[in-house]
VOTIDO-137140 format. One record per residue (C-alpha): x, y, z. Coordinates in steps of 0.02 Angstrom, whole numbers, padded with zeros to 5 digits, always signed. Layout:
<rofis>
XYZ ...
</rofis>
This chain:
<rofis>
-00054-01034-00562 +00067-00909-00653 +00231-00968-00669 +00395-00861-00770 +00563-00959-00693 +00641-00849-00586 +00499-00707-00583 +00384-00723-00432 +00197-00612-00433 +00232-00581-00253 +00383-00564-00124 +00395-00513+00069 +00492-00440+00176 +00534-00495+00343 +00409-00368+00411 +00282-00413+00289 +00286-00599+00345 +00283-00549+00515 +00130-00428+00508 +00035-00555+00398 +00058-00710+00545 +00010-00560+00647 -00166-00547+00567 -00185-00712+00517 -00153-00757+00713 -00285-00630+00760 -00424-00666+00612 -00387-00872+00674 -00453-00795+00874 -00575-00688+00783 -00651-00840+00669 -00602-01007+00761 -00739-01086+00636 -00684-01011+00486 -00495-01060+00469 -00425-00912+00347 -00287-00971+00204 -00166-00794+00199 -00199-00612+00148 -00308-00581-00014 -00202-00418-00096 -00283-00340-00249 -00312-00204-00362 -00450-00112-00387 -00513+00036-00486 -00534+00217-00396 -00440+00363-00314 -00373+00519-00410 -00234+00396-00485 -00354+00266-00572 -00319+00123-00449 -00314+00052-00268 -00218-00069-00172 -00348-00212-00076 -00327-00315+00063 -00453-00414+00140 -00421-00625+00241 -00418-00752+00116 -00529-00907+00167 -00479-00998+00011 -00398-00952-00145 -00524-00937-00312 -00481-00984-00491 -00330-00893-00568 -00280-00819-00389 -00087-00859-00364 -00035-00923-00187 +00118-00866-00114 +00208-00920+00037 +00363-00863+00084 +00433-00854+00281 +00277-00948+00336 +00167-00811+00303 +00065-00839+00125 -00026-00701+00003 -00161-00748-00097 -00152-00639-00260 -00327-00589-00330 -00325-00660-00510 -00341-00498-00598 -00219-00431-00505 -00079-00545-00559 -00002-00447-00707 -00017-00290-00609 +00042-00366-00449 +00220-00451-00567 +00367-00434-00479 +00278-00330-00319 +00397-00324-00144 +00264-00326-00009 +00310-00217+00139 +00269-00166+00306 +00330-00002+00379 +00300+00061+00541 +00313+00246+00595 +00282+00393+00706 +00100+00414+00654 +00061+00254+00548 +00089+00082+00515 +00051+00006+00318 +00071-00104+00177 +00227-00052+00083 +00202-00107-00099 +00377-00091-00198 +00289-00083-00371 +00381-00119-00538 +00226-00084-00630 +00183+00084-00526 +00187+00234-00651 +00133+00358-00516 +00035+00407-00353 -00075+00525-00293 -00022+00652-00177 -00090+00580-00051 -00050+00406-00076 -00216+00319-00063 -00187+00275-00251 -00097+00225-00389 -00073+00226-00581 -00015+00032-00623 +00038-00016-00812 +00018-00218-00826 +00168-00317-00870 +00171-00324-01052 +00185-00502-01155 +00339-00425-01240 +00426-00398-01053 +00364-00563-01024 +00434-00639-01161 +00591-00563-01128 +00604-00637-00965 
</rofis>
């Protein structure tokens, strides 16, 4: 597990923690069988920005991923998305037309237009040392 005092990979919001016992509840209905762990959030490469935000149910964490749990709702953190991830506020934000995944971003340099992707710098050892 990664581990900076007083830096955690992953926060939540209230309506973060709310919407992930939401689809944890509903996966656990879903998959009676196959008891699910948290949310799996990621990164991945592709979009007009370079990279992409994943989700997918987590039915047990790998090596390297970081487990959060915060407000009884827990994240699993894909291990090569940790020092892109640093310092992330996870969101959820409900409106007129849409309802998504907020992520507050230190490490977000840009985003497309449309926001489907991102441009994400990793933390650097020097910030980390600093820290």
């Amino acid at each position: 597990m990664f581990s900076i005092p007083g830096l955690k990979v992953v926060s939540l919001t209230d309506a973060a923690a709310r919407r992930i016992r939401e689809i944890m509840a509903q996966s656990a209905r879903d998959n009676p069988d196959a008891p699910a762990l948290g949310l799996r959030v990621g990164v991945k490469k592709g979009g007009c920005a370079g990279m992409e935000y994943t989700f997918e149910v987590a039915r047990a964490a790998g090596k390297g991923d970081e487990v959060v749990t915060e407000k009884d709702a827990t994240v699993v953190v894909d291990a090569k998305a940790v020092l892109f991830l640093l310092g992330t506020e996870l969101d959820f934000k409900t409106d007129r037309f849409s309802s998504t995944f907020v992520f507050n971003n230190p490490n977000q340099v840009s985003a497309c237009g449309c926001g489907e992707s991102v441009e994400i710098k990793p933390r650097s050892e020097t910030v980390l040392a600093a820290q």
